[in-house]
C-alpha positions as a printed Julia matrix, in Angstrom:
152×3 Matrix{Float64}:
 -34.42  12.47  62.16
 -33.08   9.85  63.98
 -36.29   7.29  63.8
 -39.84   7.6   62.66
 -42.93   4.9   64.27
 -45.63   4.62  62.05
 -48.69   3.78  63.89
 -51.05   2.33  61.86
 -54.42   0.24  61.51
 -54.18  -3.41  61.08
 -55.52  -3.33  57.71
 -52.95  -0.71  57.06
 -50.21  -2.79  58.58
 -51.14  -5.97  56.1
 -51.04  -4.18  53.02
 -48.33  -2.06  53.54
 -45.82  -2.67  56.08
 -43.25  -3.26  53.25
 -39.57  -2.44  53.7
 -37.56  -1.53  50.32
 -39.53  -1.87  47.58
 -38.53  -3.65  44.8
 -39.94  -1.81  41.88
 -42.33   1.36  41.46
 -45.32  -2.03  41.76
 -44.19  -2.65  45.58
 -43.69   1.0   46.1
 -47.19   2.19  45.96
 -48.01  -0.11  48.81
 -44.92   0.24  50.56
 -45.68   2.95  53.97
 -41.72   2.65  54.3
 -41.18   4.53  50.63
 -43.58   6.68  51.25
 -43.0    8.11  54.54
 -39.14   8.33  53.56
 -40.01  10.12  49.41
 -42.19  12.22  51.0
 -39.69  13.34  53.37
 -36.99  13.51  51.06
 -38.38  15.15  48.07
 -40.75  17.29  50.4
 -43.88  16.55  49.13
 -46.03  13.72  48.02
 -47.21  12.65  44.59
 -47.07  10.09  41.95
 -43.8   11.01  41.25
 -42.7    9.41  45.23
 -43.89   5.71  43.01
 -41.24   6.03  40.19
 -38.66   3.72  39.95
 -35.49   6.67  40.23
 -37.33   7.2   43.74
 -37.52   3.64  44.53
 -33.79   3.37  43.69
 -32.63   6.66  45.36
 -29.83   5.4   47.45
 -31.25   8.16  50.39
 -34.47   6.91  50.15
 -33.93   3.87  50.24
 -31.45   4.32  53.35
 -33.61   5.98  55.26
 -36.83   2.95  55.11
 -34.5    1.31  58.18
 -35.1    4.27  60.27
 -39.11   3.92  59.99
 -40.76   1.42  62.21
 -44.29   0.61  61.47
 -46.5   -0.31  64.58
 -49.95  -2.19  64.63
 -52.47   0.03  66.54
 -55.58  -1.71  67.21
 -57.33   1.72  68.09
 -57.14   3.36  64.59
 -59.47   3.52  61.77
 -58.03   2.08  58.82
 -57.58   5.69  57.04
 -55.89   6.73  60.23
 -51.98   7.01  60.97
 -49.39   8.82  63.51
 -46.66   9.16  63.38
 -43.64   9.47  66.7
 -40.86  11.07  64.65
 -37.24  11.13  67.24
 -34.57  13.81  66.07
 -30.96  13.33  66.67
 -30.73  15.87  69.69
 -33.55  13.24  71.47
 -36.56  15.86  70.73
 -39.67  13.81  70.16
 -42.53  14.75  67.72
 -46.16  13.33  66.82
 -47.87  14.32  64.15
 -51.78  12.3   64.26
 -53.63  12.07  60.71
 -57.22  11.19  61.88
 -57.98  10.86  57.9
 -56.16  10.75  55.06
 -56.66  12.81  52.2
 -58.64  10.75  49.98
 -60.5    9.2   52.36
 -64.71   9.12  52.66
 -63.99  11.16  55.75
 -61.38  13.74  53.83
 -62.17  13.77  50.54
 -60.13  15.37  47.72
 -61.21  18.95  46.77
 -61.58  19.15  43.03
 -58.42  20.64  42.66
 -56.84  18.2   44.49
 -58.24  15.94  41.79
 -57.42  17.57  39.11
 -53.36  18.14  40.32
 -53.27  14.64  40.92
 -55.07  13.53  37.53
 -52.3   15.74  35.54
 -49.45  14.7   37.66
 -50.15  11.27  35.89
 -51.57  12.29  32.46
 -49.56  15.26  31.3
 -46.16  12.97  30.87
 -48.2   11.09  28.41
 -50.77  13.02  26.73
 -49.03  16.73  27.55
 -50.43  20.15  29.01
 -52.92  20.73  26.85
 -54.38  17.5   26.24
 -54.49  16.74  29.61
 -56.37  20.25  30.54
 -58.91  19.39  27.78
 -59.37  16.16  29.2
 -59.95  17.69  32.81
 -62.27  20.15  31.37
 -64.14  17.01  29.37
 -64.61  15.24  32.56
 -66.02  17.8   34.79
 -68.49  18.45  31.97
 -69.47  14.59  31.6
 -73.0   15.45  32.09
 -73.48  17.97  28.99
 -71.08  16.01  26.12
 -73.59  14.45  23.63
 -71.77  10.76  23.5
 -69.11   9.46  26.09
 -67.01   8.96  22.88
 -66.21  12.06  22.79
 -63.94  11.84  26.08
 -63.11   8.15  25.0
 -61.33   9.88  21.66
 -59.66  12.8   23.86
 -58.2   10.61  26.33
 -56.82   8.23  23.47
């Protein structure tokens, strides 16, 4: 990849056309980190926000080849993307919703992948499958302490 043009809403552009993060804080908003973890690690998750990813000296090399660009014309959970390889080659990739998104929501097990991603490093496997299993049965548990006290 020789450069990558992130098209993106205005809304989009003011929250997160930000160039080297500082920390795993500026990362999350940071389309620059993202775009170049993703592509790096080769695949997205939580894991894209940590500080060793912020500090990769790859990842961090690579933000200078991605460009973001203001388009007027996309819905603020929009993107594309005009990726240029080396050998001139040009490729678009168009995300008319992002996962997440009113439009694209997450399947449940979408949900529950990213809800361990960020609980089992802190409350382990099976604590964190409990807890998943507590919240998709909210509706029957006979007091909300119950998940308060699993989650603790």
């Amino acid at each position: 990849i020789a450069h990558i043009d992130v098209h993106c809403s205005p809304n989009a552009m003011a929250l997160c056309n930000r160039p080297h993060p500082k920390d795993e804080f500026e990362a999350h908003v940071s389309m620059h980190h993202w775009v170049s973890g993703t592509l790096h690690r080769g695949h997205t998750g939580v894991d894209i926000m940590s500080e060793a990813c912020v500090h990769d000296p790859a990842i961090a090399a690579f933000q200078d080849c991605i460009q973001a660009v203001e388009d007027k014309s996309l819905h603020t959970d929009a993107a594309r993307l005009e990726v240029r390889l080396q050998d001139g080659r040009q490729l678009t990739v168009r995300i008319d919703h992002c996962v997440g998104s009113a439009d694209n929501p997450m399947s449940d097990a979408q949900l529950d992948a990213k809800f361990a991603a960020q609980s089992e490093p802190v409350l382990g496997k099976a604590r964190t499958a409990k807890l998943i299993e507590l919240c998709r049965g909210i509706d029957t548990l006979p007091a909300a302490a119950d998940l308060a006290r699993a989650a603790a």
